[in-house]
C-alpha positions, 0 to 999 in steps of 0.5 A, a space after each residue: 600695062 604689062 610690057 616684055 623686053 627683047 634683046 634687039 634680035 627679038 630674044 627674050 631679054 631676061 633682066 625685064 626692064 628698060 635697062 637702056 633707060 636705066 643706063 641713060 640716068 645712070 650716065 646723067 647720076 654719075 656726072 652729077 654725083 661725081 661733079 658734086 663730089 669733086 667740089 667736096 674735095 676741093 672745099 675739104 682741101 682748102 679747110 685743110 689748107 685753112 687750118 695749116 693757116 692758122 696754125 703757122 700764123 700762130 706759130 709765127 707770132 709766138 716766134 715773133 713775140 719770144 723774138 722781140 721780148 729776147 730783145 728788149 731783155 737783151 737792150 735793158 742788160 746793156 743799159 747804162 740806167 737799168 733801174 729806169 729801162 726795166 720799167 718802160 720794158 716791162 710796160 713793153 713786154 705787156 703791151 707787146 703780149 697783149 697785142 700779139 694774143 688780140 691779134 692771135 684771137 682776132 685771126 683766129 676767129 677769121 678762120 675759123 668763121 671762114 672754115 665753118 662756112 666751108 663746112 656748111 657749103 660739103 654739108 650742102 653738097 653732101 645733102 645735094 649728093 644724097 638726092 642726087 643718088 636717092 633718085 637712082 638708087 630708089 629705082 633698084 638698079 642692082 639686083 637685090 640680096 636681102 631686105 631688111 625692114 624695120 618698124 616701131 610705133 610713133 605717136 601716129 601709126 608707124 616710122 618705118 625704114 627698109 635696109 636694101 642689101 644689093 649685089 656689090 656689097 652695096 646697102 642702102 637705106 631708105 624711109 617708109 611712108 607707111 601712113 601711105 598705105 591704109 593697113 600702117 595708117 594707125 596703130 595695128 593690133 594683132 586682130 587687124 592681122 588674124 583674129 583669135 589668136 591666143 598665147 599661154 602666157 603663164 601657169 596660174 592655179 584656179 579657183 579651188 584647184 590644187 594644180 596650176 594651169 596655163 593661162 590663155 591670152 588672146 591678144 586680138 588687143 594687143 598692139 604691134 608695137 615693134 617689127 624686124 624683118 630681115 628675109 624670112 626671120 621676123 621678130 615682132 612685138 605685141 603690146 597691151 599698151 603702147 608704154 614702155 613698160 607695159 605687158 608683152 609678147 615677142 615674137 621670133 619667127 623663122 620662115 626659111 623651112 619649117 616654120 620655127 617660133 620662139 615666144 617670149 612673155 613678159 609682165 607689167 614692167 617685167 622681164 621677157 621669160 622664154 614660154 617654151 621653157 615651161 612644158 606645159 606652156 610650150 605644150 598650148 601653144 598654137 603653132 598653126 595659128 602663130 605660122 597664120 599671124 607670121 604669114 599675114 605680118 610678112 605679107 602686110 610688111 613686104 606691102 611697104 617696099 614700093 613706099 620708100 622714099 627718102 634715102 637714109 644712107 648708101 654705103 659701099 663696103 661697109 663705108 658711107 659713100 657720102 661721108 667717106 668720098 667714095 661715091 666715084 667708087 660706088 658708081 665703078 662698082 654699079 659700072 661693073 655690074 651694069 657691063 654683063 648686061 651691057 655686053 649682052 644687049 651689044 652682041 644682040 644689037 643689029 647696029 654698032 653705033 647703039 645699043 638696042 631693045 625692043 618691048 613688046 605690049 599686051 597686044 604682042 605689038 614691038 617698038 625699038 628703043 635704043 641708046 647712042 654710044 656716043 651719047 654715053 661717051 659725051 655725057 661721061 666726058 663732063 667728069 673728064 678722066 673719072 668719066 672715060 674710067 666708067 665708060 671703060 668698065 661699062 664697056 659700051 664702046 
């Protein structure tokens, strides 16, 4: 079912969604990734304080040990039968180093169980934060700038991931289930795209001809065993076979005006040798028919956005959120990008204590959905002071 969304005044709300919906998880997304992120810190902070642990322990019992050895080299100097002492504090002073290097070993070992067990638990957190952030981030919250896809044959079919470039210096990756759809479930050959398509491939010198011809080469066969996609460039390749060193083309399209195409050929276990470089090869070249197979790819590859699932990675600035600590300023930055929107949707709500929209259904027929402000302030209040900084940059109140 189709549905339009209207500001709460009936005018046309342009961004086409239930962004009040939206804004509701992204309350709960932030409380719980920044929750989640919180603990990371305090799990880092005491393996911090582990480590400084340790390495006064160990400093401790060195100075302890020189301490005590000092002594006894001292007590055996003073010794009216040093003859007799020094062999009992040469006995001393082995027994004593031993005692300190097992008791260093044994600490030692304590610790570094204990920080490996911290370490697991940021991992967890860390893997709890990435489905936390999957399950907003998959819904594309922010406007997207580019996308950029990426597939390579697998033993069966396809693995394929698609980079999301995002308002906000945001970039997300996500993974394909490619085998979800019937078109990537298997291997693709150029012929399940658009049949006949033919490529010179080399000059050869036919049978009792003096001059060398281009040589023709339908790859209806051949199989689609690499693609990047990134807007309107696509880079494809088409193999004889799906080994290494088997017989192929590559492929460089441009879409962004006139349709530009770079071919690329190689041999069995060759080098790839630009064809256009040959004019009488670049003079065969079906550019028509490469613009019809590039057209199909596009379309066929652009079919597989609605199945991402797993998310790979969320960077902000070029810094992985999770990795770095950053996922409190990822969502300011979402925050920011959201309060426009939310500002709008205020200056057409009938009522001040909420926000509101109204969708309207293929039978022209409206219902109001809103959005308490108090229920956003109340659920960023769980994250304390990180909480009230959001709500001031969403600017709901």
């Amino acid at each position: 079912m189709i549905m339009k969304y209207l500001f709460g005044d009936t005018m046309d709300f342009p961004p086409q969604r239930d962004f009040l919906r939206l804004l509701d998880n992204f309350t709960d997304t932030s409380v719980k990734a920044i929750s989640i992120e919180n603990t990371v810190f305090e799990l880092k902070e005491t393996i911090i304080d582990r480590r400084r642990l340790k390495n006064s322990v160990m400093d401790e019992m060195e100075t302890f040990l020189l301490t005590v050895e000092n002594a006894i080299s001292e007590a055996v100097r003073r010794s009216k039968e040093q003859e007799i002492i020094i062999q009992y504090a040469d006995k001393s002073r082995e027994y004593l180093k031993k005692s300190i290097e097992d008791g260093k070993n044994k600490i030692s070992d304590e610790i570094y169980q204990e920080i490996a067990q911290l370490e697991k638990k940021v991992d967890e957190a860390d893997e709890d934060n990435r489905k936390t952030l999957e399950s907003f981030f998959i819904q594309d919250p922010v406007q997207i700038i580019n996308k950029k896809y990426a597939l390579k044959a697998a033993v069966e079919g396809y693995s394929a991931k698609v980079q999301v470039f995002c308002e906000g210096d945001i970039i997300c990756v996500f993974e394909i289930a490619s085998s979800d759809i019937p078109f990537w479930d298997g291997h693709v050959k150029a012929f399940d795209l658009v049949r006949g398509v033919e490529i010179p491939a080399r000059m050869k010198k036919p049978f009792l001809k003096k001059e060398e011809v281009p040589e023709i080469v339908s790859i209806d066969d051949y199989f689609l065993s690499d693609l990047v996609l990134s807007g309107k460039e696509l880079e494809v390749v088409f193999k004889k076979r799906l080994e290494t060193g088997a017989e192929r083309f590559r492929l460089k399209m441009n879409f962004s005006d006139e349709f530009e195409v770079e071919v690329l050929h190689a041999e069995e276990n060759g080098v790839e040798k630009n064809i256009q470089a040959v004019p009488e090869l670049k003079s065969s070249l079906n550019i028509f028919r490469l613009n019809e197979l590039g057209e199909k790819i596009l379309e066929q590859t652009n079919n597989l956005y609605p199945k991402k699932q797993r998310l790979e990675y969320i960077h902000l600035n070029g810094k992985d959120a999770i990795k770095e600590n950053i996922v409190f300023e990822l969502m300011q930055k979402v925050a920011e990008l959201f309060a426009p929107i939310i500002a709008d949707i205020k200056e057409h709500s009938p009522f001040g204590e909420e926000l509101s929209l109204k969708v309207e259904d293929e039978k022209r027929e409206r219902s109001e959905i809103y959005l308490k402000k108090s229920d956003v302030l109340d659920k960023l209040d769980a994250i304390k002071v990180k909480g009230k900084k959001l709500y001031e940059i969403l600017g709901v109140g």
